[in-house]
C-alpha angles and dihedrals in degrees: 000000000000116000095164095091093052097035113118126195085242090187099061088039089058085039088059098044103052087053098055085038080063101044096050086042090053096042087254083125117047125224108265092012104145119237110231109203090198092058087046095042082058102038094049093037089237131126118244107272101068082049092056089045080048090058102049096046072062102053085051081067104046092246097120145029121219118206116187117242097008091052137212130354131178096254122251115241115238142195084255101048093065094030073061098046110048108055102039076043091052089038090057102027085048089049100043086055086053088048084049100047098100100021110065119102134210089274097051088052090042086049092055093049088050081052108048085048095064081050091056101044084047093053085052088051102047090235105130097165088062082043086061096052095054095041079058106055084047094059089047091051095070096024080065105043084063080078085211103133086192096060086039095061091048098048088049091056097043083048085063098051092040086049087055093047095048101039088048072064126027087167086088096069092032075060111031097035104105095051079034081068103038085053099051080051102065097040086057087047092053098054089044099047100028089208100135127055121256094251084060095050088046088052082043085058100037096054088043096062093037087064082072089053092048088050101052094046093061090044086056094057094044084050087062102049086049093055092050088056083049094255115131137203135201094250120088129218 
């Protein structure tokens, strides 16, 4: 059998698509900004092909949106991309701190503090993109310590879309820090002290990740109110 034909550098392909993954995440990339495989081709020095492989590993993301014919888009958040995310996220991060419950170790715990720190030096400092860093390595300390590889690889899809919904507005943590903060307290002090159940710290969780549903709800209302006053924002409906 030939597999020359159908053989693709997968490393440059996951290369290239990690770069673009960064640069929609950061705002590099606008929402509905048109990928030109001719530009890439150029800029990474590849023919078109890994490009193309590069563009769908996005789309399996939900990153980007390919159009046949016209070709591929970053894609434009809606109402129903994050009405989507946050419960099937609070549903499987909820359950992954249940999972964790009994499993973390000191340096797990001693890992989230470290953490949470970060979080709080970043709120000092007004620099929520750092915050966010740091809230997410909290939320991987304890994601890991479930030791289900399955649960893992889902929580670490569903981190880069909820990257992508919280960077496109920082507001939310410029907002929500404080209680961001207060949150990611109670869940250490329950791992240290152990003196709630399991099904408590996975509520704990739940309700923690459902505050980013309730917010962007009510963003979305205020965005069309906006709209009907002309002005636009960068989400679709």
């Amino acid at each position: 059998m030939d597999i020359r034909n159908n053989f693709r550098p997968v490393n440059l392909v996951n290369q290239i698509a990690q770069f673009l993954e960064e640069a929609i995440i950061d705002g590099s990339l606008p929402m509905g900004k048109q990928l030109v495989e001719a530009e890439l081709s150029q800029m990474f020095n590849s023919s078109r092909p890994p490009i193309r492989e590069a563009f769908r590993v996005l789309e399996s993301k939900g990153l980007v949106t390919i159009v046949p014919w016209k070709g591929a888009f970053v894609k434009k958040i809606t109402q129903q991309d994050f009405e989507n995310h946050f419960p099937v996220r609070a549903v499987l991060d909820g359950l992954a701190a249940k999972l964790a419950y009994h499993r973390v170790t000191e340096e797990d715990i001693d890992a989230m503090k470290s953490a949470l720190d970060g979080m709080k030096a970043c709120a000092m400092k007004k620099d929520f993109k750092a915050f966010f860093e740091f809230h997410n390595k909290f939320h991987s300390v304890f994601n890991n310590a479930t030791g289900n590889e399955t649960l893992i690889n889902f929580l670490n899809l569903l981190r880069t879309q909820n990257s992508w919904f919280l960077l496109s507005s920082l507001e939310y943590f410029r907002e929500n820090y404080e209680e961001s903060l207060k949150h990611h307290g109670m869940i250490l002090r329950g791992y240290r002290r152990k003196d709630i159940t399991d099904e408590e710290m996975e509520r704990l969780v739940q309700r923690h990740v459902l505050v980013g549903l309730e917010y962007f709800r009510n963003r979305w209302v205020n965005r069309n109110a906006s709209d009907a006053g002309g002005e636009k924002t960068g989400y679709s409906t």
